[in-house]
N, CA and C atoms of all chains as a GROMACS GRO file, in nm:
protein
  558
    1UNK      N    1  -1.681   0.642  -2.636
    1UNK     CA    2  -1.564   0.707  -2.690
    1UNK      C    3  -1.526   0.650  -2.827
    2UNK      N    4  -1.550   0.527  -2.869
    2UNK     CA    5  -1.502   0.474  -2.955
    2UNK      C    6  -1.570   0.505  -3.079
    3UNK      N    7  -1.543   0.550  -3.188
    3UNK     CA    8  -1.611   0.593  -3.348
    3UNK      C    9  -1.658   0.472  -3.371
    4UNK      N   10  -1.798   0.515  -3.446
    4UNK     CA   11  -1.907   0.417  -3.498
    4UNK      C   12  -1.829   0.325  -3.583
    5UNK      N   13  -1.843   0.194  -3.588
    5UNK     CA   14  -1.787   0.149  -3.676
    5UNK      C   15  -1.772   0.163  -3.813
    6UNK      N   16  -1.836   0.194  -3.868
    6UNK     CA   17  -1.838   0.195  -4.040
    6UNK      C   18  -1.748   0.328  -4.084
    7UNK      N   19  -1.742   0.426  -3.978
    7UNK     CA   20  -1.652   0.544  -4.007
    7UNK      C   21  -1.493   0.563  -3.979
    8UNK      N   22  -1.481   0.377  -3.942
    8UNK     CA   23  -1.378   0.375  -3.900
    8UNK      C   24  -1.260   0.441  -3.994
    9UNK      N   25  -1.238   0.395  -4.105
    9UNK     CA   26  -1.103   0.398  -4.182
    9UNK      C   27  -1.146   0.621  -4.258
   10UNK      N   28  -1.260   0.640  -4.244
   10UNK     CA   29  -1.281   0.753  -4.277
   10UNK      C   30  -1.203   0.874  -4.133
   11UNK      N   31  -1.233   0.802  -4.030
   11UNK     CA   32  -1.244   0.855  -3.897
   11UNK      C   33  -1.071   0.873  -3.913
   12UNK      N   34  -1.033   0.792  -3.927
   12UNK     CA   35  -0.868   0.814  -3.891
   12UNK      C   36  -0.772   0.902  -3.880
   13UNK      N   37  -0.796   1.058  -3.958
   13UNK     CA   38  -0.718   1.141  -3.943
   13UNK      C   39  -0.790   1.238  -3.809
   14UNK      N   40  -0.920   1.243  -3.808
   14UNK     CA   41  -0.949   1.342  -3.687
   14UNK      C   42  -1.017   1.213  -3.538
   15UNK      N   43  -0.940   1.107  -3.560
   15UNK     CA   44  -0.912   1.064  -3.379
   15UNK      C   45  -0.881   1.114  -3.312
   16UNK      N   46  -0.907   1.149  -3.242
   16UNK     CA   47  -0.824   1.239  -3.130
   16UNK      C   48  -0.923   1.166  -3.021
   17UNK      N   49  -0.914   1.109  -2.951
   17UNK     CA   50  -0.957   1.087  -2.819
   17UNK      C   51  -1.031   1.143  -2.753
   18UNK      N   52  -1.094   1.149  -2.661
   18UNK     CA   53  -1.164   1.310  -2.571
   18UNK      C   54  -1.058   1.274  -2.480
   19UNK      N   55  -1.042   1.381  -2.449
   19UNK     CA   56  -0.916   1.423  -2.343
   19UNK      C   57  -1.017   1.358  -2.204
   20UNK      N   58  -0.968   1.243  -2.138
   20UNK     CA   59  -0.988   1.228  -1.976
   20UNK      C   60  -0.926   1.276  -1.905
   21UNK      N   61  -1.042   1.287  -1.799
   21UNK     CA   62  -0.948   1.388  -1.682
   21UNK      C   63  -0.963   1.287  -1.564
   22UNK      N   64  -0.822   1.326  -1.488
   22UNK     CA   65  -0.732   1.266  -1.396
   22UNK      C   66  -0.871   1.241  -1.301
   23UNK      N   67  -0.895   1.102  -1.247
   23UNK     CA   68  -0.977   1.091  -1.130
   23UNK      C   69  -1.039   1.186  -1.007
   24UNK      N   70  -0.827   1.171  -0.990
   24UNK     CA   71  -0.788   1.185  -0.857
   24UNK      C   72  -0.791   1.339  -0.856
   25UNK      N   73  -0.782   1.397  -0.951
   25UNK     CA   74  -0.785   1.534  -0.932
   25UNK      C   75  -0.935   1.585  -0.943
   26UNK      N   76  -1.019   1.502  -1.015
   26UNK     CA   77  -1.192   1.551  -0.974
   26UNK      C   78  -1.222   1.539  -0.887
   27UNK      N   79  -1.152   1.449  -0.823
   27UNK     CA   80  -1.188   1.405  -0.667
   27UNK      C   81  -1.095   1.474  -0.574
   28UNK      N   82  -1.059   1.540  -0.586
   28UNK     CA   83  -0.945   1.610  -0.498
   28UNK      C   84  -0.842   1.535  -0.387
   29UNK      N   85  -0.850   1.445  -0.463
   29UNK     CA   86  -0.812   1.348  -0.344
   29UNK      C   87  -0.613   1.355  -0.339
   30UNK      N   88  -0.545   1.381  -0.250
   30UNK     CA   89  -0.432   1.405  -0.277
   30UNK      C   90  -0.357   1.260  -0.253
   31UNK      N   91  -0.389   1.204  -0.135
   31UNK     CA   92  -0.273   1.130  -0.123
   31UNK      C   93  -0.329   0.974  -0.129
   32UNK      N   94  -0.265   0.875  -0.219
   32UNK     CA   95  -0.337   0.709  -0.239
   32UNK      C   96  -0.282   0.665  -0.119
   33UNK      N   97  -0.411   0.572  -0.087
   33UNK     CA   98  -0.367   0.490   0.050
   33UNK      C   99  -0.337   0.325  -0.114
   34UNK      N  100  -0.209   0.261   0.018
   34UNK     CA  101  -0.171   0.168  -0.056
   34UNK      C  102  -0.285   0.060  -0.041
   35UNK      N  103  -0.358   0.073   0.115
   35UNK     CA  104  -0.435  -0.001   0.133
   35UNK      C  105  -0.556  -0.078   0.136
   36UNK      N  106  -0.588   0.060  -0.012
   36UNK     CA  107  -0.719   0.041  -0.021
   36UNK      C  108  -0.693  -0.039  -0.170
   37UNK      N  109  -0.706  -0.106  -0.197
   37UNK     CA  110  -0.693  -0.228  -0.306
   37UNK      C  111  -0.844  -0.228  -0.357
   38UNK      N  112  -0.965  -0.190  -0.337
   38UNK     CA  113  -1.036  -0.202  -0.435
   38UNK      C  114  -1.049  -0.087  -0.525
   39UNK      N  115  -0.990   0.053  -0.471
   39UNK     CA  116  -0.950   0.190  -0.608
   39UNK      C  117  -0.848   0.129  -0.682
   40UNK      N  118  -0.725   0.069  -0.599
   40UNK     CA  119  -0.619   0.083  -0.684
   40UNK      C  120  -0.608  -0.025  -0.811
   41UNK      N  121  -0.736  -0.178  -0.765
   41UNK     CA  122  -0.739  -0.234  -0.867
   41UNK      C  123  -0.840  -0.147  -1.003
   42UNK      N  124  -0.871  -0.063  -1.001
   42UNK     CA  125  -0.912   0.014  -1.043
   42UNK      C  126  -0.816   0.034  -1.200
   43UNK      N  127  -0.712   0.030  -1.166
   43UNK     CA  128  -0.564   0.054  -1.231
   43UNK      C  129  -0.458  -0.008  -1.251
   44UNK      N  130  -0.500  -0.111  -1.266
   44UNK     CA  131  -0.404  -0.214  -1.299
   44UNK      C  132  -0.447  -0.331  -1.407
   45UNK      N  133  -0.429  -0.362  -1.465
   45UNK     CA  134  -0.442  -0.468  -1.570
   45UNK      C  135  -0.447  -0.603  -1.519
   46UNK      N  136  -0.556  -0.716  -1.610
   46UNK     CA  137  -0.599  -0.844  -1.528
   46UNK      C  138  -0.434  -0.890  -1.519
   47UNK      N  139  -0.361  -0.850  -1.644
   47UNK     CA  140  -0.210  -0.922  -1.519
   47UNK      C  141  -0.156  -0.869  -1.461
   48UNK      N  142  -0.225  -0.781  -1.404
   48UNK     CA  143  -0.134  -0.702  -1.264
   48UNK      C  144  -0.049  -0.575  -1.300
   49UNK      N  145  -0.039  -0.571  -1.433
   49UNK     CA  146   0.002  -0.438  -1.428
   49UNK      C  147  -0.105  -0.317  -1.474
   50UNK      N  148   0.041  -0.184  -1.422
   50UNK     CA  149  -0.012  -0.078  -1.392
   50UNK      C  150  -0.055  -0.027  -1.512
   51UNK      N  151  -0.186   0.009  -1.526
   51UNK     CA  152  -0.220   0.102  -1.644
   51UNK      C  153  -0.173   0.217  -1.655
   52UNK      N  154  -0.120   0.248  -1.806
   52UNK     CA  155  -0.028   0.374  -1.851
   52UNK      C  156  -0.134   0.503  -1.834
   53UNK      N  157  -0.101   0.552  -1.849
   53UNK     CA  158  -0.148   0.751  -1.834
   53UNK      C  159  -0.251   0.740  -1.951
   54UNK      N  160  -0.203   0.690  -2.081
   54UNK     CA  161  -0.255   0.720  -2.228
   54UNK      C  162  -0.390   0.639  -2.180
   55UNK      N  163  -0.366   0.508  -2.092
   55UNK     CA  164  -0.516   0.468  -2.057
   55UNK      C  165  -0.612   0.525  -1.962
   56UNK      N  166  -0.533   0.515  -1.821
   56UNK     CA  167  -0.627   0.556  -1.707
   56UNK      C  168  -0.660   0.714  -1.727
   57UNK      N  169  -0.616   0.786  -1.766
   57UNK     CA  170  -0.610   0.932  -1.806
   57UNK      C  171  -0.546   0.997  -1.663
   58UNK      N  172  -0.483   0.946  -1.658
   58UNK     CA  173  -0.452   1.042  -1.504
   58UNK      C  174  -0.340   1.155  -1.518
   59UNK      N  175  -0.342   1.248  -1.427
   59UNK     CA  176  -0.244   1.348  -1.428
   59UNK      C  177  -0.142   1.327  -1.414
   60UNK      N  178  -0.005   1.371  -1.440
   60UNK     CA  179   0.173   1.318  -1.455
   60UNK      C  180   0.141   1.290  -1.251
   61UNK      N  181   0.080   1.373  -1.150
   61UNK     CA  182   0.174   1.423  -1.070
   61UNK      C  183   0.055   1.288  -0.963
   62UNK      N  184  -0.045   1.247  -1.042
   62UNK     CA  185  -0.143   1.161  -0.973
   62UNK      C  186  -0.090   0.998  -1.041
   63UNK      N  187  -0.051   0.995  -1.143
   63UNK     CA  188   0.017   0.877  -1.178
   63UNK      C  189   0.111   0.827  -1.071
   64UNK      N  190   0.219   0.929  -1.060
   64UNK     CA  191   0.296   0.870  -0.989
   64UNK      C  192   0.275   0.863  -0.850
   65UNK      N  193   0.213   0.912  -0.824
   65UNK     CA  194   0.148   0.826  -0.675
   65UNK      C  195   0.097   0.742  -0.660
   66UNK      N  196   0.015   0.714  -0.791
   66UNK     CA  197  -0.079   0.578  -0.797
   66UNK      C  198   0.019   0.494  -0.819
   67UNK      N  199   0.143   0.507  -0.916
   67UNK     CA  200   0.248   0.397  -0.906
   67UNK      C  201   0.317   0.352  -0.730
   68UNK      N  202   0.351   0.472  -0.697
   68UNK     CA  203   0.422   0.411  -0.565
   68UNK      C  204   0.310   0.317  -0.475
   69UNK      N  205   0.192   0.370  -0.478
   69UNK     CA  206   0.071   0.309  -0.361
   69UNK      C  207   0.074   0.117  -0.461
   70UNK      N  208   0.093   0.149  -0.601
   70UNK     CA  209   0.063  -0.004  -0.605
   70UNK      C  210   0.178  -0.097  -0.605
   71UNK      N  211   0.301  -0.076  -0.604
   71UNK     CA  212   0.442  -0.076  -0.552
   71UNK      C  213   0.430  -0.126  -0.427
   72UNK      N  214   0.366  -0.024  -0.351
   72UNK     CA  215   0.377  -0.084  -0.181
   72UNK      C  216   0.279  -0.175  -0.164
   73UNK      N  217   0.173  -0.188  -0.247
   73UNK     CA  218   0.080  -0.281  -0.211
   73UNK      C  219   0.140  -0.425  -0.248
   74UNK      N  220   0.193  -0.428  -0.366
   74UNK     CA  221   0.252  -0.530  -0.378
   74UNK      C  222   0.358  -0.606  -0.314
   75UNK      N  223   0.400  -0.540  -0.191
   75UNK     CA  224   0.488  -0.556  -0.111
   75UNK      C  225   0.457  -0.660  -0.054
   76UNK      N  226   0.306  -0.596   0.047
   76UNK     CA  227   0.307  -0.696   0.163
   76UNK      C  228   0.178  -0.772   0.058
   77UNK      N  229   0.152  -0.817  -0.048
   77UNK     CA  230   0.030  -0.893  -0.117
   77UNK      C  231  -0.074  -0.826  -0.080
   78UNK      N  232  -0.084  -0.754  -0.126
   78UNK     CA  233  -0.188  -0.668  -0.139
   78UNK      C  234  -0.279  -0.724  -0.292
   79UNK      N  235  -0.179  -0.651  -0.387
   79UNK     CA  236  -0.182  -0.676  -0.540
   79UNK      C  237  -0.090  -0.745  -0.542
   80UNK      N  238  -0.107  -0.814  -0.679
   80UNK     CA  239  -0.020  -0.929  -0.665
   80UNK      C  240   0.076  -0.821  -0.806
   81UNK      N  241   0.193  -0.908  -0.804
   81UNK     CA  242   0.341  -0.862  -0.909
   81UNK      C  243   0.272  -0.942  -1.031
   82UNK      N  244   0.262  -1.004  -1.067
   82UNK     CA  245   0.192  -1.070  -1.196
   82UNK      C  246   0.041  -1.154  -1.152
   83UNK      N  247  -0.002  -1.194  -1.247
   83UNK     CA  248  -0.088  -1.269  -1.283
   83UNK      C  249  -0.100  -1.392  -1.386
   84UNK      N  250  -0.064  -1.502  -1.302
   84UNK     CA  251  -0.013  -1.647  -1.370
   84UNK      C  252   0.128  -1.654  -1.411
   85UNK      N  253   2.781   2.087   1.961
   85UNK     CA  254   2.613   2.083   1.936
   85UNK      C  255   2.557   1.973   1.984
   86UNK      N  256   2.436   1.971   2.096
   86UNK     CA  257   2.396   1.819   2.112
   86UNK      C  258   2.335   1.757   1.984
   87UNK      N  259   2.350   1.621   1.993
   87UNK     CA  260   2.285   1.509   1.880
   87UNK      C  261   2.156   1.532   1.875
   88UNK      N  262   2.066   1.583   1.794
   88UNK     CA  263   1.895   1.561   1.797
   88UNK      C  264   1.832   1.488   1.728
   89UNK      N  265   1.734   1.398   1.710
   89UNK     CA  266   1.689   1.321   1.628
   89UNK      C  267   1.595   1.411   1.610
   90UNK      N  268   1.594   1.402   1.500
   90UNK     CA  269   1.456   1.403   1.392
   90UNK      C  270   1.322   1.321   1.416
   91UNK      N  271   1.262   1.400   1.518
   91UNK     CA  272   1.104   1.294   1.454
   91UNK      C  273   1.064   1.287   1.336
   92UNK      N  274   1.031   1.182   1.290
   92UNK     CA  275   0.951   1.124   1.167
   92UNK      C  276   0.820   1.084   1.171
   93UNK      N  277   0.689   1.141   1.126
   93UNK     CA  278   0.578   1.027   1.084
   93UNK      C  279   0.603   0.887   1.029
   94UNK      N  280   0.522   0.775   1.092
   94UNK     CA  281   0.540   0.674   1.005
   94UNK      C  282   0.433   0.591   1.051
   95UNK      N  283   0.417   0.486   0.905
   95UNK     CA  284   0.306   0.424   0.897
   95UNK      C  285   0.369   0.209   0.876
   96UNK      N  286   0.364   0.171   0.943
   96UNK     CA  287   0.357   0.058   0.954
   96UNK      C  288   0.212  -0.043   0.882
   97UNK      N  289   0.256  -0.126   0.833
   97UNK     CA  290   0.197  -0.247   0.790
   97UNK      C  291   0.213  -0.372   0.793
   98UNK      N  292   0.200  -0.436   0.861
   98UNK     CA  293   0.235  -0.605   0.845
   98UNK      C  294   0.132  -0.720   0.824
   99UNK      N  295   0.197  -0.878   0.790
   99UNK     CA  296   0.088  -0.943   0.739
   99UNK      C  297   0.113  -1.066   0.870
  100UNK      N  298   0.058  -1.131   0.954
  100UNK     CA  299   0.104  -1.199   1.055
  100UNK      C  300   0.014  -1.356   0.998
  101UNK      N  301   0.062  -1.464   0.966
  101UNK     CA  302   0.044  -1.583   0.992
  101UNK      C  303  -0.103  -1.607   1.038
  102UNK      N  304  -0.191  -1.685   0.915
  102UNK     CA  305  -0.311  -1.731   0.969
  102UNK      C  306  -0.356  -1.788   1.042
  103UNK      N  307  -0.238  -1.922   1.074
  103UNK     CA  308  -0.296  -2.039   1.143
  103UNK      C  309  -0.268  -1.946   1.314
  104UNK      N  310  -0.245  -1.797   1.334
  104UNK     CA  311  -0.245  -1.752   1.477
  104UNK      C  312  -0.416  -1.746   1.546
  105UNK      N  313  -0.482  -1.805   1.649
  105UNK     CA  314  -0.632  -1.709   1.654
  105UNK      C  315  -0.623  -1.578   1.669
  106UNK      N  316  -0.737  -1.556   1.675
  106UNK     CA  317  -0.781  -1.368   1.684
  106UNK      C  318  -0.669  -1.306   1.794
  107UNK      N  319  -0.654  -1.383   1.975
  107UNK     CA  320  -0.666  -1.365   2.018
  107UNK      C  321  -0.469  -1.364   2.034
  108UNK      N  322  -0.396  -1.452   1.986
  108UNK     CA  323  -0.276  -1.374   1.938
  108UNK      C  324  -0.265  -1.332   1.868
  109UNK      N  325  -0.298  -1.281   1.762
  109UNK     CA  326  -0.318  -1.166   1.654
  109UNK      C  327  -0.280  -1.071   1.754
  110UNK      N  328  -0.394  -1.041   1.830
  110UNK     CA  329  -0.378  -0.884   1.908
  110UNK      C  330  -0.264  -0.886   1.992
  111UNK      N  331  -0.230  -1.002   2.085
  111UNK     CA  332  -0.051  -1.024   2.130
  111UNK      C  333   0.017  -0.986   2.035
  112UNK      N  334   0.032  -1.035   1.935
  112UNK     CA  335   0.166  -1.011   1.875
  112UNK      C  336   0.162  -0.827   1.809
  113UNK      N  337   0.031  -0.830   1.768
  113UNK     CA  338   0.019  -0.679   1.752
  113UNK      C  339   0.036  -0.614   1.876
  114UNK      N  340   0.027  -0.614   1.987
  114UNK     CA  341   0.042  -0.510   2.111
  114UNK      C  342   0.178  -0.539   2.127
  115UNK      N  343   0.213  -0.681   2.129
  115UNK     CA  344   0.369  -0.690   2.204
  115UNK      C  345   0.469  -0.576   2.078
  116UNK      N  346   0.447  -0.607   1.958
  116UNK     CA  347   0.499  -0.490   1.847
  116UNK      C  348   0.479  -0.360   1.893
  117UNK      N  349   0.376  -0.301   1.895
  117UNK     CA  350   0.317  -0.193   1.959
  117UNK      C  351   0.417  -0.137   2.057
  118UNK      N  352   0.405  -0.248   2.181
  118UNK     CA  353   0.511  -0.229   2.301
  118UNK      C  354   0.628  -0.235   2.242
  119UNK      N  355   0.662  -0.255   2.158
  119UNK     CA  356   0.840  -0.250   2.164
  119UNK      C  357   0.854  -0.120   2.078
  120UNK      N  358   0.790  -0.083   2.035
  120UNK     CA  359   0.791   0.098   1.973
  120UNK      C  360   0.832   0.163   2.098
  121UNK      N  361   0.727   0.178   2.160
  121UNK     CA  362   0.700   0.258   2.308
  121UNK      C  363   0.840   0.216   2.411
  122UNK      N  364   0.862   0.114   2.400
  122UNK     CA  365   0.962   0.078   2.495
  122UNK      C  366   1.123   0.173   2.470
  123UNK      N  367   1.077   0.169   2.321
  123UNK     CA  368   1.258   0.233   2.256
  123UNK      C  369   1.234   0.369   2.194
  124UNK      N  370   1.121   0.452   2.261
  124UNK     CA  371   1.100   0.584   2.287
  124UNK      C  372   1.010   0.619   2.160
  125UNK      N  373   0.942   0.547   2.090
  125UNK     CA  374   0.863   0.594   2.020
  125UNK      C  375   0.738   0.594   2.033
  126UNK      N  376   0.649   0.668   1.962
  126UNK     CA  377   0.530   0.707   2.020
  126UNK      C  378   0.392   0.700   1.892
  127UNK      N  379   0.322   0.574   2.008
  127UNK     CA  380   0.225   0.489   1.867
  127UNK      C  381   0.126   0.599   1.899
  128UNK      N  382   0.051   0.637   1.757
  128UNK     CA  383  -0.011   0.751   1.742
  128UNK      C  384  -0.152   0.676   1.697
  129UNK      N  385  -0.269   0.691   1.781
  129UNK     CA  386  -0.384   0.625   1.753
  129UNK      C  387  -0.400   0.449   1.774
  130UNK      N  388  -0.477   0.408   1.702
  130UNK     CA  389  -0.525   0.288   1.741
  130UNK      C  390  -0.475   0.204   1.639
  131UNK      N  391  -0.475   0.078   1.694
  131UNK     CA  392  -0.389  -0.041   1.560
  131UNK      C  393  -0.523  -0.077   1.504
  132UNK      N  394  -0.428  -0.036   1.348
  132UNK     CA  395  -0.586  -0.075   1.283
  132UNK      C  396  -0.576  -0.188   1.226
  133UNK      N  397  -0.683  -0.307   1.280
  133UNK     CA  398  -0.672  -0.465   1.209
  133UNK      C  399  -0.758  -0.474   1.112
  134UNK      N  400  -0.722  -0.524   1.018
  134UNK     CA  401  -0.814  -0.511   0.875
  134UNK      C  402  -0.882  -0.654   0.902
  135UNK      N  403  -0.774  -0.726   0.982
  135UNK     CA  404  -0.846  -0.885   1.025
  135UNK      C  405  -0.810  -0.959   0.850
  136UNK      N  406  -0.815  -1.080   0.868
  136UNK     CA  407  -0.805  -1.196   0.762
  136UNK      C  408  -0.827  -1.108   0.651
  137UNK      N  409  -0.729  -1.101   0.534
  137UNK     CA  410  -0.768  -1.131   0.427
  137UNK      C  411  -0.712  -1.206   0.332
  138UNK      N  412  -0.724  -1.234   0.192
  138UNK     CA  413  -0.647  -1.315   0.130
  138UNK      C  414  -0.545  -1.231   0.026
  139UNK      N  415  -0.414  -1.324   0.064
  139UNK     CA  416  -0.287  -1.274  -0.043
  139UNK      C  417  -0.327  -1.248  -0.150
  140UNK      N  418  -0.221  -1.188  -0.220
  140UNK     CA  419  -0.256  -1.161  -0.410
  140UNK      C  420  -0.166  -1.303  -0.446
  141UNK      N  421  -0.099  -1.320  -0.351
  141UNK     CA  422   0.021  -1.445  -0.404
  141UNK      C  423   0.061  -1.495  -0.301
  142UNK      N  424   0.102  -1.692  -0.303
  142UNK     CA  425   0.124  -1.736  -0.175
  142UNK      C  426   0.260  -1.684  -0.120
  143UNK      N  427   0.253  -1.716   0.001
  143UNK     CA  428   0.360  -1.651   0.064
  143UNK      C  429   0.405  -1.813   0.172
  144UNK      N  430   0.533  -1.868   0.172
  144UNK     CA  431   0.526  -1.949   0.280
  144UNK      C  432   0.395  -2.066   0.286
  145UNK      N  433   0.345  -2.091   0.151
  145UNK     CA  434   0.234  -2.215   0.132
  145UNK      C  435   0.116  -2.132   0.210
  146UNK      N  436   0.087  -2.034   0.214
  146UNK     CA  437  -0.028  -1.912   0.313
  146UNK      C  438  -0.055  -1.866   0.187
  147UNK      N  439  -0.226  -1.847   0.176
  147UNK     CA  440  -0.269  -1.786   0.066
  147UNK      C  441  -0.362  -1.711   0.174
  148UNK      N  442  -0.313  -1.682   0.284
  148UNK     CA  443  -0.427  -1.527   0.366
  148UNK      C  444  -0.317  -1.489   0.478
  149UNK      N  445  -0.352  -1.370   0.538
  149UNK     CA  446  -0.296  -1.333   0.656
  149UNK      C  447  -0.385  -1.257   0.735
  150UNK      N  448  -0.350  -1.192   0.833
  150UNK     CA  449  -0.405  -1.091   0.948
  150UNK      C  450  -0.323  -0.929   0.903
  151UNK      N  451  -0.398  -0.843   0.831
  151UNK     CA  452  -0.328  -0.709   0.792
  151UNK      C  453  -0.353  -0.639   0.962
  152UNK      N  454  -0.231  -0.548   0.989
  152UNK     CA  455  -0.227  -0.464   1.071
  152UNK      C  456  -0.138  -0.375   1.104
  153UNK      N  457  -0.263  -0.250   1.064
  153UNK     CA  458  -0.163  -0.104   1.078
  153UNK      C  459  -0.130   0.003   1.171
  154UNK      N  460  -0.045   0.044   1.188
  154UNK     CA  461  -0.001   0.135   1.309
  154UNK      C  462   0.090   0.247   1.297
  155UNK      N  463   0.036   0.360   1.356
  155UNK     CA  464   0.114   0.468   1.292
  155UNK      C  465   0.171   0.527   1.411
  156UNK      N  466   0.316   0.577   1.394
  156UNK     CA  467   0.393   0.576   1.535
  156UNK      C  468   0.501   0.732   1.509
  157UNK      N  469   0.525   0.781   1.572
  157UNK     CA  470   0.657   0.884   1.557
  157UNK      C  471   0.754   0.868   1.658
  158UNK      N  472   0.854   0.844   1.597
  158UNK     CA  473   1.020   0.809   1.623
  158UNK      C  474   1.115   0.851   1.543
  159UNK      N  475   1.191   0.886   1.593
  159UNK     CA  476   1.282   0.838   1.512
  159UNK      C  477   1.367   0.731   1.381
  160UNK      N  478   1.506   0.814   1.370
  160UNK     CA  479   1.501   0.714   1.239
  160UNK      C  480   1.593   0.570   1.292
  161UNK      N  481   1.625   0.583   1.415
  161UNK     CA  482   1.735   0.500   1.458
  161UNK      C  483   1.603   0.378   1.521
  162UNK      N  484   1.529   0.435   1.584
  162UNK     CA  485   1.404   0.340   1.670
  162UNK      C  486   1.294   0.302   1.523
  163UNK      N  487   1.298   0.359   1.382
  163UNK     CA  488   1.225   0.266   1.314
  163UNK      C  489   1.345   0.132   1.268
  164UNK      N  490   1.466   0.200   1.251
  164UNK     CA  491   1.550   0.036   1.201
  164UNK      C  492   1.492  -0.073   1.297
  165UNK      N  493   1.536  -0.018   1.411
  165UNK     CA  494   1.527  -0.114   1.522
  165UNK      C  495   1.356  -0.193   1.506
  166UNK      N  496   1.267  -0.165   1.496
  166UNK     CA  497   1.111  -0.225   1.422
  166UNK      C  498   1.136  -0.313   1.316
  167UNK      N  499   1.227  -0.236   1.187
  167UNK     CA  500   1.223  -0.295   1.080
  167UNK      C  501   1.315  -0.460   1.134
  168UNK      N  502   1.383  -0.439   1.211
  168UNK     CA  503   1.488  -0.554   1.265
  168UNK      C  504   1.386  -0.695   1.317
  169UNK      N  505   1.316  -0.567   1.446
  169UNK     CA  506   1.257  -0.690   1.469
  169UNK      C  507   1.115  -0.769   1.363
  170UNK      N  508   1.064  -0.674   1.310
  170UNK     CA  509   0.993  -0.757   1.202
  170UNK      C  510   1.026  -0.862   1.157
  171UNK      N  511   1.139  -0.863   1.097
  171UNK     CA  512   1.247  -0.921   1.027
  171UNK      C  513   1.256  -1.067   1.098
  172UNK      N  514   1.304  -1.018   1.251
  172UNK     CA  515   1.298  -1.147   1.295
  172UNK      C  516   1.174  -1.224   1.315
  173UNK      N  517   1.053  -1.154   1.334
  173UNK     CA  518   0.954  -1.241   1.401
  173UNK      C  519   0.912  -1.320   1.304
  174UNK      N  520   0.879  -1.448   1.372
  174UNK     CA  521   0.851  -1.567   1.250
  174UNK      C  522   0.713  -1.544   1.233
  175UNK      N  523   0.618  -1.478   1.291
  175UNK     CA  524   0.489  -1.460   1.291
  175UNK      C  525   0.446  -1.332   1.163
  176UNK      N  526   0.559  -1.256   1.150
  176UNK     CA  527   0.536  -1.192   1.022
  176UNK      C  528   0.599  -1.212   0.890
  177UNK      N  529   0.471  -1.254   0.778
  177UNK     CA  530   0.470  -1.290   0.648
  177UNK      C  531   0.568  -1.202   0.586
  178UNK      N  532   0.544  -1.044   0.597
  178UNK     CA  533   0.582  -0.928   0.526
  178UNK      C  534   0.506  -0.789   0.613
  179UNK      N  535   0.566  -0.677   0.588
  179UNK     CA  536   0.561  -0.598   0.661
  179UNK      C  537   0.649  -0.459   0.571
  180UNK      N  538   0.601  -0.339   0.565
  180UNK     CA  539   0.618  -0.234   0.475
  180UNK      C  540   0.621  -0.123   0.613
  181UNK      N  541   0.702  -0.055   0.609
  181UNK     CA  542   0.749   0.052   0.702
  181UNK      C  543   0.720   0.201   0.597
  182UNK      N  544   0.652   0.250   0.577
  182UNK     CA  545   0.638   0.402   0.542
  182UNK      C  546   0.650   0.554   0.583
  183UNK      N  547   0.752   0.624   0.549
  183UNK     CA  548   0.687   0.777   0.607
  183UNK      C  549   0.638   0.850   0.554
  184UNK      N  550   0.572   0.900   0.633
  184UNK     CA  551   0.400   0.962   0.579
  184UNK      C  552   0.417   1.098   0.542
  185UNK      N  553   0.379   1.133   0.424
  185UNK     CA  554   0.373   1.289   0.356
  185UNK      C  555   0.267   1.353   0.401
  186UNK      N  556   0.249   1.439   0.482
  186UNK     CA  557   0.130   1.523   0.487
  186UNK      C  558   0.160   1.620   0.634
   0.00000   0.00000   0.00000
């Protein structure tokens, strides 16, 4: 995804990203289990937080499920609330 | 009008104390179990033990527990009463009460 280097400062007005598409919606998968901790680290940052939309590419309506599932995971230590 | 409760789906999770063996693990998970059933609720399938794994963060100087899940329909008055006793049992680390969308 990332422009060749040398075209960098040329590249700058037509960045545009490639549009990613939502995981969870290629996968049809509707509902996150909190319990499965090796997808959901999938989505979270080495300090524990949740990766934004602009990163993981996910859909508004699959984000926020992935937020609540890592919410509850963090409950019972699942995922941890920070890192160090 | 008589009073009716609302059944609810729900999904239970708790983390129970390492230093327990295997073999109260499954006590304290059945005796839980039994106290659903006892106060009219109704455990739906099998308790699922994920068995030992390790915390994301210590809990109580415990860096592991015993995960175990159970999915039950009751009411909303007979899940407080769960969430209560969770609460009390010294054998559980933490424990997440959910109702289930689907």
């Amino acid at each position: 995804m990332a422009a060749p280097k040398g075209k960098r400062a040329s590249a700058k007005k037509d960045r545009r990203p490639k549009r990613k598409v939502c995981t969870f919606c290629a996968e049809r998968l509707h509902d996150l289990d909190y319990k499965d901790t090796t997808r959901l680290r999938k989505y979270i940052s080495e300090r524990g937080k949740i990766l934004p939309r602009r990163i993981s590419g996910n859909c508004a309506s699959h984000q926020r499920a992935l937020t609540t599932a890592v919410k509850r995971a963090r409950v019972i230590a699942l995922l941890p609330f920070v890192v160090q | 009008m008589p009073a009716t409760t609302t059944i609810i789906d729900y999904e239970v999770t708790y983390v129970l104390r390492p230093s327990l063996e295997e073999t109260e693990v499954d006590e304290k998970a059945n005796a839980i179990a039994e106290g659903v059933k006892t106060r009219g609720g109704e455990v739906v399938g099998e308790l699922e033990k994920a068995g030992k794994r390790r915390l994301a963060y210590e809990i109580d100087d415990v860096r592991e527990g015993y995960y175990v899940t159970m999915h039950f329909k009751s009411g909303a008055e007979e899940q407080r009463e769960l969430e209560r006793l969770l609460r009390l049992n010294e054998s559980v680390l933490r424990h997440i009460i959910i109702r289930k969308t689907d």
